[in-house]
C-alpha positions as CSV (number, residue, x, y, z in Angstrom):
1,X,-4.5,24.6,80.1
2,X,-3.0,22.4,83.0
3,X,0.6,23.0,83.5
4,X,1.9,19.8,83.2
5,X,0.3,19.2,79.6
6,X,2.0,22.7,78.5
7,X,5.6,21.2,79.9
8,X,5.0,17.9,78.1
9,X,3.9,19.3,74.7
10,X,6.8,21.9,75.0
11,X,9.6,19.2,75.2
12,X,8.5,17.0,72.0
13,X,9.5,20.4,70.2
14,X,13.1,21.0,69.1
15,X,15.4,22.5,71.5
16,X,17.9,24.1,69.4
17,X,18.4,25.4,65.5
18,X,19.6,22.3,64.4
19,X,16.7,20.2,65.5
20,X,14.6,22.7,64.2
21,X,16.1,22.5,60.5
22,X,15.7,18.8,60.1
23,X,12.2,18.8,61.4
24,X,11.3,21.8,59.5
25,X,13.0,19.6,56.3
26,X,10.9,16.4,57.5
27,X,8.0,18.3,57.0
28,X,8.5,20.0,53.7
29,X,9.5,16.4,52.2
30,X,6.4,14.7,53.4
31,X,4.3,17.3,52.2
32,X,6.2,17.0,48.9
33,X,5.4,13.5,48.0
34,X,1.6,14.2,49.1
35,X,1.1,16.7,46.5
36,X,3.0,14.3,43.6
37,X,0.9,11.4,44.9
38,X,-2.4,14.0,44.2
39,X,-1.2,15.4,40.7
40,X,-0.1,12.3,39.7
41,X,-3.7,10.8,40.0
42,X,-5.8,10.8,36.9
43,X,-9.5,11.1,36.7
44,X,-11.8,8.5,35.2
45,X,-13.5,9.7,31.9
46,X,-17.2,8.5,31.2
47,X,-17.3,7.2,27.8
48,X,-19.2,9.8,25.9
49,X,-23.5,9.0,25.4
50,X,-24.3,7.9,22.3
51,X,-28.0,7.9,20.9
52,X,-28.3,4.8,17.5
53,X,-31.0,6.4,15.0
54,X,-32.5,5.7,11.8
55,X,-32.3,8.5,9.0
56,X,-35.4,9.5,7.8
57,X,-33.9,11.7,5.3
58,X,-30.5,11.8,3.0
59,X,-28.4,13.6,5.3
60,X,-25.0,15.0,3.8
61,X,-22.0,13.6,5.7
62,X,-24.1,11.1,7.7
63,X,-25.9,8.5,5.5
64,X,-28.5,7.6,3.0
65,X,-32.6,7.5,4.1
66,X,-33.1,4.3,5.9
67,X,-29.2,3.6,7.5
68,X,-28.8,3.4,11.1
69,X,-25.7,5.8,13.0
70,X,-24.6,7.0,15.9
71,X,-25.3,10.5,16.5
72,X,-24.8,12.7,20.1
73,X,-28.1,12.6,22.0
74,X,-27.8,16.3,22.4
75,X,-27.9,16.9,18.3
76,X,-31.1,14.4,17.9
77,X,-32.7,15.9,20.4
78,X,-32.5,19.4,19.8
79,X,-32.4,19.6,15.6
80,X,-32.7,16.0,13.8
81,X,-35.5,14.6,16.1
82,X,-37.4,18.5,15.2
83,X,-36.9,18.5,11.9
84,X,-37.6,14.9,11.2
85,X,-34.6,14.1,9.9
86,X,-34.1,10.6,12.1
87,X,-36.1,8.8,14.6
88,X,-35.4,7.3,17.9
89,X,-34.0,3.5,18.4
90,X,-35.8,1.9,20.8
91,X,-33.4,-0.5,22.9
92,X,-35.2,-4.4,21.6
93,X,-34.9,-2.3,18.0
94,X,-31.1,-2.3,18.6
95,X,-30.4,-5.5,20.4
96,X,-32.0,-7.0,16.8
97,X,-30.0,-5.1,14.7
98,X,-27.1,-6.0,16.4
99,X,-28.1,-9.8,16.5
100,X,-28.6,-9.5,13.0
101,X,-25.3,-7.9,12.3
102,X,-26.3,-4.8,10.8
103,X,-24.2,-2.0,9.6
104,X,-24.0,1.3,12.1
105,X,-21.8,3.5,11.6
106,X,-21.6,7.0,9.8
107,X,-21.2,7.5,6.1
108,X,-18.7,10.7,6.1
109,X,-18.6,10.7,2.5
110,X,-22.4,10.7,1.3
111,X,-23.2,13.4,-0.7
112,X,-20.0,15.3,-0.7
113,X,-18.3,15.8,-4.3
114,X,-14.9,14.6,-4.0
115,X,-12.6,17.4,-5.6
116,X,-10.7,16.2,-9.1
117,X,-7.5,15.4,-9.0
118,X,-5.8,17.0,-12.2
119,X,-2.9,14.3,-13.6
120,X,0.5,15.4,-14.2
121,X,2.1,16.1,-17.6
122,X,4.1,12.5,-16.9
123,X,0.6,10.8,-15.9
124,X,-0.9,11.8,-19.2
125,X,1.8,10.9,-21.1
126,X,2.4,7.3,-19.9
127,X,-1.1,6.8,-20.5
128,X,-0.7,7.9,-23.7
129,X,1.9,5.4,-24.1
130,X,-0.5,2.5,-23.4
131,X,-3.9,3.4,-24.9
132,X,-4.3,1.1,-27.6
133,X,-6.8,2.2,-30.3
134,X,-9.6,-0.2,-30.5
135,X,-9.7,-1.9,-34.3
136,X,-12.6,-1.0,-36.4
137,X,-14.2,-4.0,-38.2
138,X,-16.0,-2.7,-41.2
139,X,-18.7,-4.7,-42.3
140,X,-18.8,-5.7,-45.8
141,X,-21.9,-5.3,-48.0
142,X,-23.8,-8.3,-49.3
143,X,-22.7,-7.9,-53.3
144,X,-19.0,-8.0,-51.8
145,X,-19.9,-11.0,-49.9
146,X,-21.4,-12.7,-52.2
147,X,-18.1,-11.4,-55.3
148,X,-16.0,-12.9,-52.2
149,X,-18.0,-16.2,-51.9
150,X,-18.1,-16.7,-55.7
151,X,-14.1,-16.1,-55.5
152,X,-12.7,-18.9,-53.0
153,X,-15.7,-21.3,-53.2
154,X,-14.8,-23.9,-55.5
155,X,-17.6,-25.1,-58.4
156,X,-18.1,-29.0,-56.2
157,X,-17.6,-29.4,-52.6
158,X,-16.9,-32.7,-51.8
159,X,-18.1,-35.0,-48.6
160,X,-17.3,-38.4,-48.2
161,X,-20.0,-40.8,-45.9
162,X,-20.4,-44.5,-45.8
163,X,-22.9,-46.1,-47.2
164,X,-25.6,-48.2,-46.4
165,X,-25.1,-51.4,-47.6
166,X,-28.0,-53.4,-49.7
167,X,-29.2,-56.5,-47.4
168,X,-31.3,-58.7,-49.5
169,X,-32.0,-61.4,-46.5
170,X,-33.8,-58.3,-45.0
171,X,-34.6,-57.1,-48.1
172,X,-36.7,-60.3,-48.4
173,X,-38.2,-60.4,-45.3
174,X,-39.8,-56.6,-45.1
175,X,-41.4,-58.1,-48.5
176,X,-42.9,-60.8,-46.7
177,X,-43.8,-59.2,-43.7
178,X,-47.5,-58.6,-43.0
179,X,-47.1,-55.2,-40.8
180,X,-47.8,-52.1,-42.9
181,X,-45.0,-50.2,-41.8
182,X,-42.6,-53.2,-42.7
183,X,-44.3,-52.8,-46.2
184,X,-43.7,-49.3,-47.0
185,X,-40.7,-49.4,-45.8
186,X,-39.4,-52.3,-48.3
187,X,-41.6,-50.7,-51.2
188,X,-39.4,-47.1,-50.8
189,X,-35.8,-49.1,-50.5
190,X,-37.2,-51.0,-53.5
191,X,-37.6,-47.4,-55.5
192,X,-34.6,-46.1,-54.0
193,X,-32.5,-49.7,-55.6
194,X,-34.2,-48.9,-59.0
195,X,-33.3,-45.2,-59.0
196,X,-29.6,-46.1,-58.2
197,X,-30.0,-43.6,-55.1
198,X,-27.6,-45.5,-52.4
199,X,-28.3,-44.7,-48.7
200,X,-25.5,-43.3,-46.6
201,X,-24.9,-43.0,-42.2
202,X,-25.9,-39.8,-40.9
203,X,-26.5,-37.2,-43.4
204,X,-24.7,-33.7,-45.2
205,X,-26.4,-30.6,-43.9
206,X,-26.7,-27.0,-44.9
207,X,-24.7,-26.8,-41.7
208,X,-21.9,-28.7,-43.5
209,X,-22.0,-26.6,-46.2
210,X,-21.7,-23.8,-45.0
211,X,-19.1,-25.1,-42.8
212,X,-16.8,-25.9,-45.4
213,X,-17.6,-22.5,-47.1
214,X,-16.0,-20.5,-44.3
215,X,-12.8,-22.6,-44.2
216,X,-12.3,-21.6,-48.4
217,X,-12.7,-18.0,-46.8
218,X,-10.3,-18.4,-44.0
219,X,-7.6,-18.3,-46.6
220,X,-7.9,-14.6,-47.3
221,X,-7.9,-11.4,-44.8
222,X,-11.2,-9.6,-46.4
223,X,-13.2,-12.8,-47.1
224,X,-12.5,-14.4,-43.7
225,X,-15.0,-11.4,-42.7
226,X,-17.5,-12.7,-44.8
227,X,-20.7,-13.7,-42.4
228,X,-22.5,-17.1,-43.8
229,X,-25.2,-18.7,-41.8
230,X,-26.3,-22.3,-42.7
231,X,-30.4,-21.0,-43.2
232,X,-28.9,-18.8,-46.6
233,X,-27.4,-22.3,-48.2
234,X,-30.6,-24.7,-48.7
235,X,-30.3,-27.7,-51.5
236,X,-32.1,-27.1,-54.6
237,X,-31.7,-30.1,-56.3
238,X,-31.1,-33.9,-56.4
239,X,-33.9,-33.7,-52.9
240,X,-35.9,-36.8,-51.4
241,X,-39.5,-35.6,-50.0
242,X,-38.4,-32.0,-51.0
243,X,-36.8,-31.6,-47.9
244,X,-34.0,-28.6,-48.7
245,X,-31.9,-29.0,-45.6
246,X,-29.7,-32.0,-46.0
247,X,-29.4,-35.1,-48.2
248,X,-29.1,-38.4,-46.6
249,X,-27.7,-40.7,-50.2
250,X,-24.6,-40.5,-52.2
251,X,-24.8,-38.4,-55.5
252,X,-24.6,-34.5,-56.7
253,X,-26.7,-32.1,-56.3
254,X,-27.4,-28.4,-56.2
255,X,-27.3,-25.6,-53.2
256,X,-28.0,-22.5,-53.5
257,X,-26.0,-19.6,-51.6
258,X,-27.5,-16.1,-51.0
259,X,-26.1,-13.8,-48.4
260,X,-28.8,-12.0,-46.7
261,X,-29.3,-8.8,-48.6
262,X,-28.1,-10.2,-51.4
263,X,-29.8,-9.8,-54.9
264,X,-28.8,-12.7,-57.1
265,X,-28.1,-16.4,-55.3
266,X,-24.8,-18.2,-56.3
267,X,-25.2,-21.9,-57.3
268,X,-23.0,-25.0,-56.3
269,X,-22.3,-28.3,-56.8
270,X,-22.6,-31.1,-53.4
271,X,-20.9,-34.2,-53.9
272,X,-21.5,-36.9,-51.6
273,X,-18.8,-40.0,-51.9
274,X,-18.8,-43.2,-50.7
275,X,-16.7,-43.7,-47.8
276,X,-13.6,-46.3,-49.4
């Protein structure tokens, strides 16, 4: 080593104990804030792999047969992928599934019994305290029904329509008309005029009947349960062209009432009034 390098590199070094403290102390603190500027630096973590399959099988914890979820690759490679429990996702398969917005995630519950709860002494108490017992309709039997019906029906049931009022202008022209129709149309008014049978708007049905029936029944708690439908009321008598489910003129006549079931019919009176 030349001579004058060792003299130069001997005077940049302290000279006495003081010098050589704070240099010593320079040191120490600037090797201090190296090692907090190393431990103080964190590490980047790679986001963990994750292989998208489709379950083959109902797997417990994981999902039904046929639902896609994320698994490690590590796990499908070494056991599901084996045992063909799930296959592989291919990358278009999952760009697809994601543009169609399907479900892929993990069903943790599947297949796992989830343990009863046992209530408290309180819970089953208060509910207790709310159950309300459901009210038992008993049906009634069709010789009740029909003791009921005979009960609150009255003997007449009364309807009122308007009649059809007798036009002799038109009367006279039907006569005179030479269309066939026209003819037999004016011949039955002209039988219906000599019978005293007056026409009437509309009609009175079995429907009617059995309508008013159930509002003589309404009045009392066991016969309101009675069931009546209109095909078990049909008109017996007082009929034009035998038709037995309405009348469509003003007089009396005859229904017949028998309750499904029912051995013997009950008979009652139809009135049909002219509308004042």
């Amino acid at each position: 080593m030349p001579p004058m390098a060792s003299i130069a590199r001997s005077s940049l070094l302290p000279q006495c104990a003081s010098c050589t403290r704070r240099f010593t102390r320079v040191g120490l603190d600037g090797w201090g804030s190296l090692q907090q500027q190393v431990r103080g630096k964190q590490k980047l973590v790679k986001p963990a792999d994750i292989a998208v399959v489709k379950l083959l099988k109902n797997v417990k914890g994981y999902g039904r047969r046929g639902t896609y979820i994320p698994i490690s690759p590590a796990m499908m490679r070494n056991h599901w992928f084996p045992q063909g429990k799930a296959s592989y996702v291919l990358p278009d398969q999952l760009k697809e599934l994601k543009r169609q917005k399907v479900a892929i995630e993990r069903d943790f519950e599947f297949g796992i019994e989830q343990p009863k709860v046992e209530k408290t002494e309180e819970e089953v108490e208060l509910e207790a305290q709310h159950y309300v017992r459901p009210v038992e309709i008993e049906l009634l039997s069709p010789e009740r029904s029909m003791e009921l019906i005979t009960i609150f029906t009255p003997s007449t049931i009364d309807f009122v329509r308007q009649p059809i009022e007798d036009d002799n202008s038109s009367s006279d022209a039907s006569l005179g008309a030479s269309d066939s129709a026209d003819i037999l149309a004016a011949a039955e008014k002209a039988e219906k005029k000599a019978s005293g049978m007056v026409g009437i708007y509309g009609s009175v049905t079995t429907a009617d009947v059995a309508t008013s029936i159930r509002q003589s029944l309404a009045n009392n708690d066991e016969a309101a349960r009675v069931t009546l439908a209109e095909n078990e009321i049909r008109f017996v008598e007082g009929l034009v062209d035998g038709e037995t489910s309405r009348v469509k003129h003003l007089g009396k006549f005859k229904v017949e009432i028998q309750v499904k079931g029912a051995e013997q019919p009950l008979l009652r009176s139809v009135c049909v009034l002219p509308q004042k």
